[in-house]
N, C-alpha and C positions, 0 to 999 in steps of 0.2 A: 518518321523514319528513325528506328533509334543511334544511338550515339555512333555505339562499333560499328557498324553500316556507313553514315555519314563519314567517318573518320578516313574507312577504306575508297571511297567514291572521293574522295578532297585528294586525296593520295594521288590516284589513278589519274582524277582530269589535270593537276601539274603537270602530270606525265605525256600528256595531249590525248589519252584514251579513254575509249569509255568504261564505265563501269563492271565488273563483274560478279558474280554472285559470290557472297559470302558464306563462310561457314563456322561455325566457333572452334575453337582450339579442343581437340581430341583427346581424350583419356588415351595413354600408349597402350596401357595393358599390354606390355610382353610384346608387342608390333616392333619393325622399324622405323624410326622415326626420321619421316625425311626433311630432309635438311637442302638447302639453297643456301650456299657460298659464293660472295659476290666475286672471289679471284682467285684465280688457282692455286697459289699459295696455300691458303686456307681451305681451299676444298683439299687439298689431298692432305692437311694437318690433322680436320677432322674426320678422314678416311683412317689414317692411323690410329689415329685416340679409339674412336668409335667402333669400329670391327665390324663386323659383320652387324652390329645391333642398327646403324645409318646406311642410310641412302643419300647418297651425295648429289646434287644439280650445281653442278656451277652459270655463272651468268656470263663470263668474259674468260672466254678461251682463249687459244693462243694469239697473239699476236694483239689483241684488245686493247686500250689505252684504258684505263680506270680515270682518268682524269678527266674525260670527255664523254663517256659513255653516258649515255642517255637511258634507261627501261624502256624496251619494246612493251607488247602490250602482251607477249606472250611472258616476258620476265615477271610482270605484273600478276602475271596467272600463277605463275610459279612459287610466287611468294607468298599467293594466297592460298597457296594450296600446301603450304611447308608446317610442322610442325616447330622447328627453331633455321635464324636464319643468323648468319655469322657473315661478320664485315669487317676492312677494317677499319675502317675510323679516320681520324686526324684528318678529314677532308679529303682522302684517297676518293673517296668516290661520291666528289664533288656534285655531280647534276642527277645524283638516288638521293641527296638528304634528304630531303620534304618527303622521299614516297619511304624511307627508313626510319624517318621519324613516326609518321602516322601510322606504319603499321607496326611498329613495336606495342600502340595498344591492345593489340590483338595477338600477336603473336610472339613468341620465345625470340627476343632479337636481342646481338649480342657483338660489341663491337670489340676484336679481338686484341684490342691493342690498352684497353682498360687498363690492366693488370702490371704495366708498365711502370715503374716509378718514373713521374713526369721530372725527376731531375737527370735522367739518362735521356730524355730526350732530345734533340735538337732543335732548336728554335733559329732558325738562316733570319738573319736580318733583311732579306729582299720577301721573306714570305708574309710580312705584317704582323708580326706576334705570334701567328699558328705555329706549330710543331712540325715537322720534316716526316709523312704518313711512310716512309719507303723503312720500315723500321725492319722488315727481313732480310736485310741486308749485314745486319749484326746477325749472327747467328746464336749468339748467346744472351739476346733480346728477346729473337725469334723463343727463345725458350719461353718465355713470358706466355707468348700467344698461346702455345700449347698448353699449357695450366693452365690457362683461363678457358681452352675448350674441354677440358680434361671436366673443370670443374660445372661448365655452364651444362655438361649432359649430366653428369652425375646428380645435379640438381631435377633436371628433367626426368630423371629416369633411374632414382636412387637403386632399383635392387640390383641396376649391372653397374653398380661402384666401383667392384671390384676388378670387371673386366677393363673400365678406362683408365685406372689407375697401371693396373701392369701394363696395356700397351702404351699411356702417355710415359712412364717409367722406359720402357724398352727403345720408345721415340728417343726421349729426353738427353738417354745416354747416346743413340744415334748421332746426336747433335753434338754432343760434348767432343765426338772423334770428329764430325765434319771441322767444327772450330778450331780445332787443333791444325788441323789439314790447309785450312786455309790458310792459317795462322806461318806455319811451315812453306808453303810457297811461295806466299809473301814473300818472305824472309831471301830467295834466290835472288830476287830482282834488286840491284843496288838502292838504296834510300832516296836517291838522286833521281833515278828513272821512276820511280814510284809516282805514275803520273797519270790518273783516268780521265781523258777526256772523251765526252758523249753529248749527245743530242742535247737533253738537258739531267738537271741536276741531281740526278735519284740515288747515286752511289754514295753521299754523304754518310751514311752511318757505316758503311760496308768501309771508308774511306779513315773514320778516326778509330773502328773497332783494330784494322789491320795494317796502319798507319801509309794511306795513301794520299796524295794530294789531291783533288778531286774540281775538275771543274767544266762544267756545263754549260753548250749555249745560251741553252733557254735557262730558263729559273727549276723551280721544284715541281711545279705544275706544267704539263706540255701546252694547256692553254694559255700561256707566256708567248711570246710574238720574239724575235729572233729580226732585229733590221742587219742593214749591213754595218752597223758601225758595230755592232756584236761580233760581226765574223770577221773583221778588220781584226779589233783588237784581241783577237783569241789567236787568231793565226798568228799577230807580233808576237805572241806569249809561247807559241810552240817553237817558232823559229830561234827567237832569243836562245830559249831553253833546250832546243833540238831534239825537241822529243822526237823517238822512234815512230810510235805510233798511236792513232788514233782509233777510235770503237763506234759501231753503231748498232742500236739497239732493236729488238725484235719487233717492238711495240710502235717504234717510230719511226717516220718518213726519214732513209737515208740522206736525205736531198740535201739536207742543211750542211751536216758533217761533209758531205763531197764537196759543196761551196769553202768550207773549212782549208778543204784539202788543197784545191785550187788554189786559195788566198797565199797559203802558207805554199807552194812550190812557187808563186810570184816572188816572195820575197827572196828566193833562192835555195828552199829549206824541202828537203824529198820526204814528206809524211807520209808513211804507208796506213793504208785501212789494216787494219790489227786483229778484224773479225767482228761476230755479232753479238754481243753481248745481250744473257734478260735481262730487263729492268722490272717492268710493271706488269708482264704477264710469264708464265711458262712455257715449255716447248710443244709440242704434238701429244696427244697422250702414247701412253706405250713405248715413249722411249726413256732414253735416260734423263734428258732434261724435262720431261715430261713433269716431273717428280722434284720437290724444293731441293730433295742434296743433290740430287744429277743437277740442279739447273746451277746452284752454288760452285759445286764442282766445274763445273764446262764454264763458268765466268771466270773465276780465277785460273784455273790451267789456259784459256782464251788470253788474259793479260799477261801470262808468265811467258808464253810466245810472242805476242803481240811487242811484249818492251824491254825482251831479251834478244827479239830478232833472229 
């Protein structure tokens, strides 16, 4: 059986499924070239860059945990069937390494967060030395990932250079006014109330780019277990501090944050749910949050009400 064959079949049965037929990586010649995006972030990044030249699949739609997700066997198909695949990285998508590993011998795979300088990144002392994967949450980070999809097609597909370049360009500066925006609303809510608490811990870079306090039941990964002596001590921390309000996320079982809630109105302290915050996936398609600045947008206008009351 040869190598690339064997490679993609090693992939596949980690994944618990069986085999598929393979096919080698295609000359584009002027086609589009499709593309599989492990999260919606980056599918609708490389929707932008790419124009009309890509075809987008995303793997993890709305409400999808990347941290838990597993590849169906139809995802499997997908990727074997993709001309370049884009991810992001940092252990975001924890239980696809081994099938992103083995099939990057095969095909254009690209993890979006490469292009990073690893000293902007966060390294949380409870994550073991890994890096903090939620890096969309800086918006002037997020700029990173676009350059590196900007450049991973142009490599792929030198003669529309030109076209990625103006839309990653027309993106780029998109981003520069969302940054600002965020930057700007921040800024309503006093330094003091400046306080995100969620499910778990995915707001950290969104939290030292737009100076938030930032703190999470669970850890950085939702595969992090949450006892009661977590929701004891988070609830003294709200109460102490009186925050207004707390957030739960699209992606995650409300249930923890309500116990939250619970905990902290025993102690005497009335915490309101503040709204739903995205973490780790995006909204519906076709709407605004559908989309990285609609979802940007509707998180911090979400907080600007939620801890101004």
């Amino acid at each position: 059986m040869p190598k690339l064959l064997l490679s993609l079949v090693a992939a596949l049965l980690l994944a618990g499924c069986g085999p598929v037929e393979v096919r080698e990586q295609r000359a584009l010649d002027g086609e589009k070239i499709q593309v599989v995006a492990t999260i919606g972030m980056i599918g609708d990044a490389v929707e932008r860059v790419g124009g009309d030249r890509v075809e987008v699949e995303g793997l993890m739609g709305p409400g999808v945990d990347p941290h838990l997700y597993k590849a169906s066997e139809g995802d499997l198909r997908r990727l074997e069937r993709a001309d370049a695949i884009f991810y992001g990285g940092l252990h975001l998508e924890a239980k696809m390494a081994d099938v992103l590993e083995r099939i990057a011998d095969q095909r254009a795979t690209q993890a979006v967060t490469d292009a990073i300088p690893e000293g902007r990144l966060l390294t949380p002392a409870q994550f073991k030395g890994q890096h903090d994967p939620h890096v969309w949450f800086d918006v002037e980070l997020w700029s990173y990932a676009v350059e590196q999809i900007r450049d991973r097609l142009t490599a792929l597909d030198p003669g529309s250079a030109a076209l990625y370049r103006r839309n990653a360009d027309a993106y780029l500066a998109e981003l520069e006014s969302l940054d600002r925006y965020v930057a700007e609303q921040a800024r309503r809510i006093p330094a003091r109330k400046r306080v995100i608490i969620t499910a778990h811990d995915a707001f950290g870079y969104f939290g030292r780019a737009y100076g938030f306090e930032v703190r999470g039941l669970q850890g950085i990964s939702t595969a992090a277990e949450a006892g009661a002596g977590d929701v004891q001590s988070l609830a003294r921390f709200i109460a102490e501090r009186e925050i207004p309000a707390i957030f739960v996320e699209s992606s995650v079982s409300p249930r923890t944050i309500e116990a939250v809630r619970e905990a902290v109105r025993s102690r005497g302290w009335n915490v309101e749910i503040g709204g739903s915050l995205f973490s780790d996936a995006m909204g519906d398609p076709g709407t605004p949050e559908g989309t990285y600045v609609g979802m940007v947008r509707h998180n911090v206008d979400t907080l600007v009400e939620g801890l101004l009351g």
